[in-house]
VOZATI-901841 format. One record per residue: residue in one letter; x, y, z of N, C-alpha, C in turn; residue number from 1. Coordinates in Angstrom, 2 decimals, padded with zeros to 5 digits. Atoms other than C-alpha are relative to their C-alpha. Layout:
BEGIN
REC  resn     n_c1     n_c2     n_c3    ca_c1    ca_c2    ca_c3     c_c1     c_c2     c_c3  resi
REC     A        X        Y        Z        X        Y        Z        X        Y        Z   NUM
...
//
This chain:
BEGIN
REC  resn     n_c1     n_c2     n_c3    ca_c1    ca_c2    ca_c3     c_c1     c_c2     c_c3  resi
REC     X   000.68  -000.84  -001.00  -015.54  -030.21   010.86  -001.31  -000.68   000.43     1
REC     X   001.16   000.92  -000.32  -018.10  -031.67   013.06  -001.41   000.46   000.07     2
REC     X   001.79  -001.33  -000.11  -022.10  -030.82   012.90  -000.27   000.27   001.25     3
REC     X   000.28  -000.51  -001.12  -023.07  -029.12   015.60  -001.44   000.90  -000.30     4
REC     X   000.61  -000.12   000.21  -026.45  -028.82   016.02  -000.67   001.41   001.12     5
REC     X   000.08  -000.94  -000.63  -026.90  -025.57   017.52  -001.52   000.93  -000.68     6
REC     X   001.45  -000.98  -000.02  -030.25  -023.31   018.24  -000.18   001.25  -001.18     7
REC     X  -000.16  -001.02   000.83  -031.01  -020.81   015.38  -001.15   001.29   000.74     8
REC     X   001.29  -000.84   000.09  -033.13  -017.38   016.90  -000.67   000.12  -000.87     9
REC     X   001.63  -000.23   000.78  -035.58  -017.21   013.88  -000.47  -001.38   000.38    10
REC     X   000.77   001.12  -000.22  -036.33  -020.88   014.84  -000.94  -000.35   001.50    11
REC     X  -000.14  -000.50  -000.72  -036.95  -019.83   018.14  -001.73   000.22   000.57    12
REC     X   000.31  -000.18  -000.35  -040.83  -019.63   019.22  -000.40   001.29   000.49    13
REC     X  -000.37  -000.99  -000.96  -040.14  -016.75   021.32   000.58   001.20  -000.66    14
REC     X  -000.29  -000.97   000.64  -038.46  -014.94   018.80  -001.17   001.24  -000.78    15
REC     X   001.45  -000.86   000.16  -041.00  -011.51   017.86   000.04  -000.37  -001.82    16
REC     X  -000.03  -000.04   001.35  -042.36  -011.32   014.24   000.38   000.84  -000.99    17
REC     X  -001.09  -001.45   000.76  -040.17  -007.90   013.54   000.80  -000.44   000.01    18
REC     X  -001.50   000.30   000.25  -037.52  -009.38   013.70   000.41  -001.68  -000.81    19
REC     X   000.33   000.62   001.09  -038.39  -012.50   011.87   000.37   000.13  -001.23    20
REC     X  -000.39  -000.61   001.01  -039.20  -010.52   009.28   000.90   000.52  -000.43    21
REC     X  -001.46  -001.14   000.09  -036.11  -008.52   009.26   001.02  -001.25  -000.32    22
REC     X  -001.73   000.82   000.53  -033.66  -011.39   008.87  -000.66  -001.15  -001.25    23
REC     X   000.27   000.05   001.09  -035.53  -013.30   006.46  -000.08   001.16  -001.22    24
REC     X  -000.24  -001.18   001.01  -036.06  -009.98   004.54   000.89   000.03  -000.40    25
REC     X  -001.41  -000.26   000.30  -032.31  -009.52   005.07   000.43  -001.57  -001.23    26
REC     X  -000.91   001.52   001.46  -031.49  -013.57   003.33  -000.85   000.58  -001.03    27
REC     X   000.79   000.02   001.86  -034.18  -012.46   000.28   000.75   000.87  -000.50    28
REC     X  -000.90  -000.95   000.75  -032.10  -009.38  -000.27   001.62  -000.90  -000.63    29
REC     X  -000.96   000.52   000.50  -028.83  -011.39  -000.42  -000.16  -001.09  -000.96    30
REC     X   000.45   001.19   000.88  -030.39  -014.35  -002.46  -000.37   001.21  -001.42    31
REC     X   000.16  -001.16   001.54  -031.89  -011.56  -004.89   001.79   000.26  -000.78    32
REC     X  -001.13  -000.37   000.21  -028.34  -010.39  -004.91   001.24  -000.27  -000.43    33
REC     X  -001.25   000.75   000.25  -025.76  -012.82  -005.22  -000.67  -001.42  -000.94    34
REC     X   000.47   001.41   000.77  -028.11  -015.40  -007.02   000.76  -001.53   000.09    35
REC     X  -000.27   001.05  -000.26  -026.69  -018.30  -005.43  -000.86  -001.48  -000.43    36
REC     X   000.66   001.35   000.37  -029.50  -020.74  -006.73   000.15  -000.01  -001.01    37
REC     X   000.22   000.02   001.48  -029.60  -019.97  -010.59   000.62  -001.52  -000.52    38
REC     X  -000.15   001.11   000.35  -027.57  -023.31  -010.59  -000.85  -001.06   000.30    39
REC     X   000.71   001.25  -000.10  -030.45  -025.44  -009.61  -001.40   000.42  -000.94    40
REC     X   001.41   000.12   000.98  -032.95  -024.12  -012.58   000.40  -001.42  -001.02    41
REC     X  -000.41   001.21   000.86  -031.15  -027.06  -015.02  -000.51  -001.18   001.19    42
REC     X   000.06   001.20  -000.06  -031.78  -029.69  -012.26  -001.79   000.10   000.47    43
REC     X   001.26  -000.17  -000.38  -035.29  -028.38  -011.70  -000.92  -000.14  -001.28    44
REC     X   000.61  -000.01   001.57  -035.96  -027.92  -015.56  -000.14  -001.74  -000.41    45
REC     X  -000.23   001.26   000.07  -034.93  -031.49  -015.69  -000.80  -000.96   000.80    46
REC     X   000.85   000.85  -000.87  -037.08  -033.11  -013.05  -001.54   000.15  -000.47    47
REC     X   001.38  -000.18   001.00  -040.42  -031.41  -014.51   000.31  -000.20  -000.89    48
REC     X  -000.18   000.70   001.16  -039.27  -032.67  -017.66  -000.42  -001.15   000.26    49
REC     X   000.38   001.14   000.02  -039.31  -035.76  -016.43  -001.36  -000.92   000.55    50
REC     X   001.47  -000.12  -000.99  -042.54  -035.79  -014.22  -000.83   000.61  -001.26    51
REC     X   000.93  -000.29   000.86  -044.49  -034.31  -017.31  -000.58   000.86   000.56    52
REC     X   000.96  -000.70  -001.04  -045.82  -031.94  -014.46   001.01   001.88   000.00    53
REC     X  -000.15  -002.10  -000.11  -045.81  -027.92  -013.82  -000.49   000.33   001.18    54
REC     X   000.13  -000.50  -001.24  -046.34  -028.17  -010.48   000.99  -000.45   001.21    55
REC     X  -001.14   000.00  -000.87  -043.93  -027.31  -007.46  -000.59   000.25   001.54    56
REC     X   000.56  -000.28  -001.74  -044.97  -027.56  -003.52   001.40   000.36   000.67    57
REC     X  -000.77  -000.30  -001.03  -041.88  -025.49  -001.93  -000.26  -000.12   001.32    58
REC     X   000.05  -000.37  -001.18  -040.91  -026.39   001.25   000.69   000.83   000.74    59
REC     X  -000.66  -001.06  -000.77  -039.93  -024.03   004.31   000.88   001.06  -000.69    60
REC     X  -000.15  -000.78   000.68  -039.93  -021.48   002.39   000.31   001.54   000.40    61
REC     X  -000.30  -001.59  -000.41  -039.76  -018.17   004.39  -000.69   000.93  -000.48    62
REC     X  -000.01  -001.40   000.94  -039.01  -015.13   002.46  -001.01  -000.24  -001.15    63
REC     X   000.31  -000.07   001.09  -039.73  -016.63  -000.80   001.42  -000.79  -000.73    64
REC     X  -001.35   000.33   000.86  -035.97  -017.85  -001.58   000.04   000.60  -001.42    65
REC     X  -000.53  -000.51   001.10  -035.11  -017.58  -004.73  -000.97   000.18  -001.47    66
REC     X   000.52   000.08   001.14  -038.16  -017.65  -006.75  -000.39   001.49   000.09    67
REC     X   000.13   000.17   001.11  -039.75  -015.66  -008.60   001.27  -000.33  -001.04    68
REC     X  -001.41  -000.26   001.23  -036.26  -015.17  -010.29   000.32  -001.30  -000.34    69
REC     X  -000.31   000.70   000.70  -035.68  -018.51  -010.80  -001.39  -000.97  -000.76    70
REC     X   001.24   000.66   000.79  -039.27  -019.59  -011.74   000.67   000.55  -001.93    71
REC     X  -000.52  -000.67   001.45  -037.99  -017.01  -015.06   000.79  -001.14  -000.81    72
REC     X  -001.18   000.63   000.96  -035.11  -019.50  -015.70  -000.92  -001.37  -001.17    73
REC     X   000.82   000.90   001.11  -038.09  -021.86  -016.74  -000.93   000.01  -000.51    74
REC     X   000.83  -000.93   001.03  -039.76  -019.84  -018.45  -000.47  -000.68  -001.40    75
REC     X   000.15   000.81   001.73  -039.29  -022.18  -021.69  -000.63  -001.59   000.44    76
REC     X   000.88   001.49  -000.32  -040.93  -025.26  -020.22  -001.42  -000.15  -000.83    77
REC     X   001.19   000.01   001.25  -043.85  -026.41  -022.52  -001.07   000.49   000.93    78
REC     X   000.98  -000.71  -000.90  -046.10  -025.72  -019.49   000.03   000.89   000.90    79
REC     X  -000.39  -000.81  -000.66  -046.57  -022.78  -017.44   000.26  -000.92   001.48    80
REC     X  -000.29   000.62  -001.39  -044.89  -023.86  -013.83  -001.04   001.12   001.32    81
REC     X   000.61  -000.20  -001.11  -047.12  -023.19  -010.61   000.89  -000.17   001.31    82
REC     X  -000.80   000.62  -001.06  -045.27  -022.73  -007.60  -000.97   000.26   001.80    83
REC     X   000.89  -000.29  -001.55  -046.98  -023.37  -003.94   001.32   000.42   000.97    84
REC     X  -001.01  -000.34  -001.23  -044.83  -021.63  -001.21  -000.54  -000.51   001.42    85
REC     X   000.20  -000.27  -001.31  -045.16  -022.84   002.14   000.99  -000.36   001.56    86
REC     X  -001.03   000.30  -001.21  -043.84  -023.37   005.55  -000.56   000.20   001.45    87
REC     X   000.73   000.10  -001.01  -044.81  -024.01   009.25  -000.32   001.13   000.59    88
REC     X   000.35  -002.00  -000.57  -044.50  -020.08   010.27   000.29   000.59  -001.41    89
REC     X  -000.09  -000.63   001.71  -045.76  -018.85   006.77   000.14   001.40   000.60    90
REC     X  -000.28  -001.24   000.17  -044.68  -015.24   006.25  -000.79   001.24  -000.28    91
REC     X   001.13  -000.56   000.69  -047.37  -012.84   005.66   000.42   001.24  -000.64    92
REC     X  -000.71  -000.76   001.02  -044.80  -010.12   004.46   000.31  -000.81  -001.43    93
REC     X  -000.13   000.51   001.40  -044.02  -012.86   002.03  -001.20  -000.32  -001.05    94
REC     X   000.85   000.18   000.55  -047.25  -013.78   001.28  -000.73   001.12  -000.91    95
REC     X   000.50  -000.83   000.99  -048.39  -010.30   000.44   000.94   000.47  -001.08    96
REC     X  -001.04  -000.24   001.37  -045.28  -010.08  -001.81  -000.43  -000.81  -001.08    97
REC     X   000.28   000.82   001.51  -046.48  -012.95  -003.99  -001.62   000.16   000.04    98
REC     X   001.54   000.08   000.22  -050.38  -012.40  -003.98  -000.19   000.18  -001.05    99
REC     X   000.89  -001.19   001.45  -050.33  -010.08  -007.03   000.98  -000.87  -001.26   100
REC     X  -000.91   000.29   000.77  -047.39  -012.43  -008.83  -000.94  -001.20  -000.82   101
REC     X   000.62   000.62   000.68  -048.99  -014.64  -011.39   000.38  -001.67   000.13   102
REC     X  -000.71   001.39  -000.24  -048.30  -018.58  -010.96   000.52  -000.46   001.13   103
REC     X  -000.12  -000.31  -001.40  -047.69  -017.94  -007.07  -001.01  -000.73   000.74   104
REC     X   000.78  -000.18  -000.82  -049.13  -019.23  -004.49   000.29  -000.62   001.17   105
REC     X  -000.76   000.14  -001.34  -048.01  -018.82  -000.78  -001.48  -000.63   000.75   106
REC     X   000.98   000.45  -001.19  -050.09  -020.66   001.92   000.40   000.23   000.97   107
REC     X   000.05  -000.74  -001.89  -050.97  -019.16   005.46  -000.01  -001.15   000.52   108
REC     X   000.02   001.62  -000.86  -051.54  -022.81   006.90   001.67  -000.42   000.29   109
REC     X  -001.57   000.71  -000.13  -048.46  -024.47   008.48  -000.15  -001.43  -000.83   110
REC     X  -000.11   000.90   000.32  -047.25  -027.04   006.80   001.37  -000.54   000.09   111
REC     X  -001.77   001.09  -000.57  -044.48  -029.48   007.92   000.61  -000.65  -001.44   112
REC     X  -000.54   000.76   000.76  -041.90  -030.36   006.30   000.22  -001.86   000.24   113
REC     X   000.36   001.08   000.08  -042.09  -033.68   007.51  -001.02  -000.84  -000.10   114
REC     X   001.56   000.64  -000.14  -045.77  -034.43   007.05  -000.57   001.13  -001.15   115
REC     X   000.82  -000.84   000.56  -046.71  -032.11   003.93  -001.30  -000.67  -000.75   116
REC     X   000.87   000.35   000.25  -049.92  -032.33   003.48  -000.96   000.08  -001.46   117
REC     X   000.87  -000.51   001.65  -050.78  -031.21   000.12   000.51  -001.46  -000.83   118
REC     X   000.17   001.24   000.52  -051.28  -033.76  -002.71   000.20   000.88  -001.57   119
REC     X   000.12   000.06   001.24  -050.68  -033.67  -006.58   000.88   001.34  -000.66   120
REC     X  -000.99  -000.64   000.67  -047.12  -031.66  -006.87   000.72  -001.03  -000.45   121
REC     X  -000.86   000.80   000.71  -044.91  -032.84  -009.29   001.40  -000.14   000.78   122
REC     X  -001.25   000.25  -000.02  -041.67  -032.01  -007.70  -000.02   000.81   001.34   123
REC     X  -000.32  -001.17  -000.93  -040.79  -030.65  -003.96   001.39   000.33   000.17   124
REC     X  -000.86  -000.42   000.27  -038.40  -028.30  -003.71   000.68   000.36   001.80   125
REC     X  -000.24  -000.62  -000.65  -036.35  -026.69  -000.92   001.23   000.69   000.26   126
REC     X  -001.19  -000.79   000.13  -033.85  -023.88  -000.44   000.40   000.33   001.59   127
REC     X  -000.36  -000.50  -001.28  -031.64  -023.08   002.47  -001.22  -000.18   001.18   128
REC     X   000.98   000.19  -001.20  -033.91  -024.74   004.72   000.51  -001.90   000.55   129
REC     X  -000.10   001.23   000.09  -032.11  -028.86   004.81   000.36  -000.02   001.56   130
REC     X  -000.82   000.19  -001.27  -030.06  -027.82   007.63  -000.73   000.25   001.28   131
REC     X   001.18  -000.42  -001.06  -032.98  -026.84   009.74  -000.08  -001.65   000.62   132
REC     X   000.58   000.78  -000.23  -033.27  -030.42   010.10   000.93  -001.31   000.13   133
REC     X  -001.59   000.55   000.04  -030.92  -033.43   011.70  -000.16  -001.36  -000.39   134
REC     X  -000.41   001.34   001.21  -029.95  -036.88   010.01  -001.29  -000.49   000.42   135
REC     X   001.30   000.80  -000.27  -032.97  -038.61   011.63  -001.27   000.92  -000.78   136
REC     X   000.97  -000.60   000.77  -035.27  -036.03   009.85   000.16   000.15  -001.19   137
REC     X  -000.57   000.27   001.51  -033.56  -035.85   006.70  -000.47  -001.05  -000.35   138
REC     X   000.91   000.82   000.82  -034.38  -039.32   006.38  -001.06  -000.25  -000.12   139
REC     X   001.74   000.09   000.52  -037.91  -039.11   006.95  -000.45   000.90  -000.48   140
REC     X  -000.25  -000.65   001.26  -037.95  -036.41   004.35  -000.17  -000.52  -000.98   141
REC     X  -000.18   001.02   001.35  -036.53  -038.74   001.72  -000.79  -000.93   000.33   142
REC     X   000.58   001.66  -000.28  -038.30  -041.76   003.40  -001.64   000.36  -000.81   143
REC     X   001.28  -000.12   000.55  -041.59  -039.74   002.54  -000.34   000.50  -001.38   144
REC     X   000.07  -000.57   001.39  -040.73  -038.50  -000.73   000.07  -001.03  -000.78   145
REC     X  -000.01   001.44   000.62  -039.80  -042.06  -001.73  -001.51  -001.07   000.01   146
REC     X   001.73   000.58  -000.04  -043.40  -043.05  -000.62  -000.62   000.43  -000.79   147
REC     X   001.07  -001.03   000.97  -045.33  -040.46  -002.40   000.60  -000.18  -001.57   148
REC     X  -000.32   000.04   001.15  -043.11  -041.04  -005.41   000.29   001.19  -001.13   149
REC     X  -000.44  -001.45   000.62  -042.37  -037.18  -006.07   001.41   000.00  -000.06   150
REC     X  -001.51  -000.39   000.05  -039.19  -035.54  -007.02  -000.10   001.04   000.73   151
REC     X  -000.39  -000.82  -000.97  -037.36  -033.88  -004.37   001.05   000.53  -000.52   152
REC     X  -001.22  -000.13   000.41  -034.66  -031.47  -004.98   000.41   001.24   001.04   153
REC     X  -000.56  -000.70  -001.23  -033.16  -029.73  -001.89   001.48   001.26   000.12   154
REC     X  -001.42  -000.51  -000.21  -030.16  -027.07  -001.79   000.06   001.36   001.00   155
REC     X  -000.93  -000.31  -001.34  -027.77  -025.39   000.85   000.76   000.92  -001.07   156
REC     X  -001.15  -000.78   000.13  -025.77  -021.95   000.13   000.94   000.10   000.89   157
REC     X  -000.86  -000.15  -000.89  -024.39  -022.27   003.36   000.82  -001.70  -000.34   158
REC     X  -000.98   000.72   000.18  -021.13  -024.47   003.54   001.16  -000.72   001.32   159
REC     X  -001.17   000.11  -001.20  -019.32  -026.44   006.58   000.95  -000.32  -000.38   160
REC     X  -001.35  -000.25   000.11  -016.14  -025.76   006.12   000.70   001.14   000.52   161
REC     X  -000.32  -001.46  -000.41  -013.36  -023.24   007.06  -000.54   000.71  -000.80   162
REC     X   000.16  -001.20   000.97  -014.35  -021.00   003.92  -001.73   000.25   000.69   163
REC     X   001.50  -000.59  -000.53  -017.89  -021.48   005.02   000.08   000.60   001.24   164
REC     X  -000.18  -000.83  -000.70  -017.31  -019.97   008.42   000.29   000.80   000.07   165
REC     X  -001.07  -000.74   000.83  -014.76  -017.74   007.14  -001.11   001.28  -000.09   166
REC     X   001.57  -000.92   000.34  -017.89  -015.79   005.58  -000.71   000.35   000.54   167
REC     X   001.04  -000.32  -001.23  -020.13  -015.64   008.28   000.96   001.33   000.56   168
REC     X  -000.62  -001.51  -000.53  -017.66  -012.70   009.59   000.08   000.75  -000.27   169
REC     X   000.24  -001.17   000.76  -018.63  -010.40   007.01  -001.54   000.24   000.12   170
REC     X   001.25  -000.56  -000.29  -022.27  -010.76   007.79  -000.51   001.02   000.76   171
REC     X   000.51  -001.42  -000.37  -022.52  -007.85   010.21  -000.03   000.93  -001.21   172
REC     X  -000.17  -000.76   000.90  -021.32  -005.78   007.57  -000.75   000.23  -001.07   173
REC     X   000.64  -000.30   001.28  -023.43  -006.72   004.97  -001.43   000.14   000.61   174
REC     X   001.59  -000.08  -000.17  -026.62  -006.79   007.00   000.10   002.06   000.22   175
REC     X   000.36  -001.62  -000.46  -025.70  -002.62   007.86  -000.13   000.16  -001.21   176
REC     X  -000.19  -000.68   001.24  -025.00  -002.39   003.79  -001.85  -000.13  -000.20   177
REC     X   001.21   000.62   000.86  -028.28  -004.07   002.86  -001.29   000.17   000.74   178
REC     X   001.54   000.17  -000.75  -030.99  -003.90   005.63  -000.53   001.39  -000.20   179
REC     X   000.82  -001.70   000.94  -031.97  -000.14   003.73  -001.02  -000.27  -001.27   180
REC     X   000.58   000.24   001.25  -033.00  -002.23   001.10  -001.51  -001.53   000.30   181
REC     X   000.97   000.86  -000.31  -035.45  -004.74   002.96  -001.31   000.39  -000.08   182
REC     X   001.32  -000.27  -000.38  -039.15  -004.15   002.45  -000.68  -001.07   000.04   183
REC     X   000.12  -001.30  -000.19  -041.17  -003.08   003.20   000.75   000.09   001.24   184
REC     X  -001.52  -001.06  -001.45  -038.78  -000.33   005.47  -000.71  -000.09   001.02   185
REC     X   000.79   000.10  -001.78  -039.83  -000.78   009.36   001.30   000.50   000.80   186
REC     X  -000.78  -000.99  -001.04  -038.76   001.80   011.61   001.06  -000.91   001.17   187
REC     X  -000.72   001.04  -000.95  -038.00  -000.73   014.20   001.26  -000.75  -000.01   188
REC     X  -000.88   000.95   000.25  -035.60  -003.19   012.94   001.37   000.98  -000.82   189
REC     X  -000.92  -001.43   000.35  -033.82  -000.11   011.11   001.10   000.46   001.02   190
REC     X  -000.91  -000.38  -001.20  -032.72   001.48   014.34   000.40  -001.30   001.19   191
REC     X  -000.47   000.94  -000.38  -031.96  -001.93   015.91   001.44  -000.63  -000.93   192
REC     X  -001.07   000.21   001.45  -029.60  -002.33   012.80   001.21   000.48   000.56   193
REC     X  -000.87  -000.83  -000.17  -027.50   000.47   014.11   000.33   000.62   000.90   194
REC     X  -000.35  -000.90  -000.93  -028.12   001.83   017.28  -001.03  -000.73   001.23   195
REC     X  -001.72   000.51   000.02  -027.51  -000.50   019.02  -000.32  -001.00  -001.39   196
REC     X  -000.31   001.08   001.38  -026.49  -003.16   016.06  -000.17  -001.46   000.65   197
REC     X   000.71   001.35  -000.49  -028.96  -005.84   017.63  -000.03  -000.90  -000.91   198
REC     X   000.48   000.98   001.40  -029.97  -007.40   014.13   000.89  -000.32  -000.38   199
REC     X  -000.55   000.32   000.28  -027.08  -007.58   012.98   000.88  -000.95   000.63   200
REC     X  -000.28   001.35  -000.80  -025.68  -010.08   015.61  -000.83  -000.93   000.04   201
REC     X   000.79   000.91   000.11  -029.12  -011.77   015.40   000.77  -000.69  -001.36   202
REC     X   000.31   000.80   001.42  -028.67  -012.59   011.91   001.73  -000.81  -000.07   203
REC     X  -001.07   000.39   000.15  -024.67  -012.89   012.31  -000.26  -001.74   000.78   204
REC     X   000.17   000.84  -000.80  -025.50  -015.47   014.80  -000.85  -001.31  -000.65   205
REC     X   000.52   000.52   001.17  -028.08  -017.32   012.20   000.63  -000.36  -000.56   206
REC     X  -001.05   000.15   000.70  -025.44  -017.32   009.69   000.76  -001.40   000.49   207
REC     X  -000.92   000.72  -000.45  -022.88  -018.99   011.96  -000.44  -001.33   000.46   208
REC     X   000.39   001.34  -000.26  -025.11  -021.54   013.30  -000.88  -001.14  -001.39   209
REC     X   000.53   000.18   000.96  -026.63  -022.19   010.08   001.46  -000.81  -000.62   210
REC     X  -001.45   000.29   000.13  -023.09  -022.97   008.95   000.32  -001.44   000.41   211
REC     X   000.23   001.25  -001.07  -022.32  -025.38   011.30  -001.05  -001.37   000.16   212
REC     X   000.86   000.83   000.12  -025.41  -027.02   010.98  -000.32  -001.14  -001.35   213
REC     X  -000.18   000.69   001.24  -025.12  -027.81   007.28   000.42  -001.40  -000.39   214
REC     X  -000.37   001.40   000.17  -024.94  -031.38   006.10   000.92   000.17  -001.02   215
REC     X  -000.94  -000.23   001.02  -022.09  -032.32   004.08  -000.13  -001.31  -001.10   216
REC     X   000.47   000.75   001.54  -022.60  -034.26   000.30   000.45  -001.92   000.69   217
REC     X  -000.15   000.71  -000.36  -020.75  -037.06   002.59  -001.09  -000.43   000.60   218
REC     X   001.13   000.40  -001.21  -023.39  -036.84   005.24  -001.11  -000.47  -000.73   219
REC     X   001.42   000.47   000.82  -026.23  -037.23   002.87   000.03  -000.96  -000.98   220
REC     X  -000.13   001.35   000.33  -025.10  -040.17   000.78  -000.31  -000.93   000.92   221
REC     X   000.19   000.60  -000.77  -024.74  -041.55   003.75  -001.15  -000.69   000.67   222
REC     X   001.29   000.36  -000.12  -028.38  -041.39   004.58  -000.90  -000.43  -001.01   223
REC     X   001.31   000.58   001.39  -029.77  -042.16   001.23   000.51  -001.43  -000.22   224
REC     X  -000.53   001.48  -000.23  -027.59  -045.51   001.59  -001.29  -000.50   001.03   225
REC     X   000.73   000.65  -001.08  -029.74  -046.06   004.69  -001.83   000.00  -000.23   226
REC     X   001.86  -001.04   000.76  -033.22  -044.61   003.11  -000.20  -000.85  -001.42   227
REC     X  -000.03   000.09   001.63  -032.64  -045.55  -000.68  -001.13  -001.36  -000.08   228
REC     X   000.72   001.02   000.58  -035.39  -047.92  -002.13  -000.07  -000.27  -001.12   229
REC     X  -000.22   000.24   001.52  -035.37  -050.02  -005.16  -001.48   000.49  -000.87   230
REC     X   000.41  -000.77   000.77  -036.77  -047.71  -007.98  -000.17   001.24   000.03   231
REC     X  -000.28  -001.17  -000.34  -035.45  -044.76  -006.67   001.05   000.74   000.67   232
REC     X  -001.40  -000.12  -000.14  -032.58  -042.98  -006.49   000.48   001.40   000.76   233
REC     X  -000.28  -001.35  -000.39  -030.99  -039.89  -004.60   001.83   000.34  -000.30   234
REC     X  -001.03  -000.17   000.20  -028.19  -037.90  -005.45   000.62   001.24   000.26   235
REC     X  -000.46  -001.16  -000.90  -026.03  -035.76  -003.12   001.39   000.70  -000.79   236
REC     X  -001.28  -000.77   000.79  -023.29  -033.11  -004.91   000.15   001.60   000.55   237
REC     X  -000.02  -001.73   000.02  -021.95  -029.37  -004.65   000.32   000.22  -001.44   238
REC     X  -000.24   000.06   001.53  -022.19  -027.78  -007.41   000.96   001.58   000.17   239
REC     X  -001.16  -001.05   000.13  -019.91  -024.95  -008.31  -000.69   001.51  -000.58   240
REC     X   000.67  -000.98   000.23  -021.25  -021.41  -008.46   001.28   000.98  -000.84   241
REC     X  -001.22  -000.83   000.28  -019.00  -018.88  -010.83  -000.11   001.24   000.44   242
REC     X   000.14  -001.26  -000.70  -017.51  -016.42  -008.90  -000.06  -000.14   001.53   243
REC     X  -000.10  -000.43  -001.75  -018.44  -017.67  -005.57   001.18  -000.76   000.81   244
REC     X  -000.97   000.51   000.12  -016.35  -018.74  -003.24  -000.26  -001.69   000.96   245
REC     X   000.59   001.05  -000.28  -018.00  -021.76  -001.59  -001.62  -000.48  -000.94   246
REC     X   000.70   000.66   000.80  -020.27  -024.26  -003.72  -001.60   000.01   000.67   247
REC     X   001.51   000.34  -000.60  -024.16  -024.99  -003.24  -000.48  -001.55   000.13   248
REC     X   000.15   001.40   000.09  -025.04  -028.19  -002.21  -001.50  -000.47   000.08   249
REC     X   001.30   000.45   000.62  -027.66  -030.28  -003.67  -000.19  -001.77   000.23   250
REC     X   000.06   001.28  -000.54  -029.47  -033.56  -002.57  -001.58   000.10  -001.22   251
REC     X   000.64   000.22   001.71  -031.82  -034.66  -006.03  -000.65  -001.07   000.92   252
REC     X   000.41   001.14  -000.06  -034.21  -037.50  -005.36  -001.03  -000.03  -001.50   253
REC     X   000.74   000.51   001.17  -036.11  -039.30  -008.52   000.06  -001.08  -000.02   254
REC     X   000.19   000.76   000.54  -038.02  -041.91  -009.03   000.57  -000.69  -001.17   255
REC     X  -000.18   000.75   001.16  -036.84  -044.17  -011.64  -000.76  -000.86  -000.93   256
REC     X   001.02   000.73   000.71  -039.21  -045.14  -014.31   000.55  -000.04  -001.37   257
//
């Protein structure tokens, strides 16, 4: 299936910040829910292992993805882990969600994922955010993570394939089950939910192009062939979630020392 790099509305400018909020809200509920990342605390436990470091600069971060819940999984690390959240349209629903969380800390400043400007994380991370971005940016991603000499570790719940499309046709459905459970509750995006069922085509529409957009473990070898520098290595896989029915795919970079 071929990439098709198609427009996402939350990426959108123009798009308002209720409704923003509302479909990010909506992915944190399903990420809470279906815990699709819990398989990348082992390759995350493993990279601050090897970095000696307890600090994490998430990029394009949104909602919040999947942490706190998976900060927990490394919970047993000899040092407490620090995680910086940020992203070029930081979230300020998200932000006041993590203010009061201990080891948190969201930044209001934009910050690019291709130019992050912060200095002295051990490891950057990023969730459901790769596909935002097309082969020529991917590699200057890795090109700059290979400069700076951090560990990068990147993963995708969405899946191009039939099964991954497949799925996207249940997303109306689950955004009417679940958008009761988004906070904080806003009148607005509520009755857009249902009457008419605006949001829920926004986000279906997200979904599907999100989909589509996804790089595949082929595609990203491919570029770390073209990127890769000696004393440093990247490594593209899906990994297998139990239970679900499409894999999460993961692109690892580490230094080699």
């Amino acid at each position: 299936m071929e990439r098709r790099e198609l427009q996402e509305i939350e990426d959108l400018e123009a798009c308002p910040t209720w409704l923003r909020d509302a479909m990010t809200g909506y992915l944190q509920v399903v990420i809470d829910q279906a815990r699709p990342y819990d398989v990348a605390a082992p390759i995350l436990d493993r990279l601050l292992g090897e970095s000696q470091g307890r600090s994490i600069l998430d990029l394009a971060s949104g909602g919040g993805g999947p942490w706190p819940a998976l900060r927990d999984h490394l919970a047993e690390h000899p040092e407490p882990i620090g995680v910086t959240l940020s992203d070029l349209a930081p979230s300020r629903e998200a932000a006041r969600r993590f203010s009061g969380l201990s080891g948190f800390d969201y930044r209001m400043e934009p910050v690019s994922v291709l130019d992050p400007i912060e200095e002295g994380h051990d490891v950057w991370t990023m969730f459901t955010g790769l596909h935002h971005f097309g082969p020529d940016e991917v590699k200057e991603l890795m090109s700059q993570a290979q400069r700076r000499r951090v560990r990068f570790a990147a993963f995708e719940a969405t899946h191009r394939s039939g099964r991954g499309v497949l799925i996207t046709l249940f997303i109306p459905l689950l955004v009417l089950l679940l958008m009761p459970r988004v906070r904080p509750r806003r009148l607005l995006p509520l009755l857009l939910t249902y009457l008419p069922p605006l949001v829920p085509l926004a986000i279906w529409w997200d979904g599907f192009a999100s989909t589509l957009r996804t790089h595949t473990v082929d595609e990203l070898r491919a570029l770390a062939d073209e990127v890769e520098v000696d004393g440093y290595e990247w490594v593209a896989e899906d990994l297998v979630v139990p239970g679900a029915p499409i894999p999460v795919l993961s692109l690892v970079g580490r230094p080699l020392e």
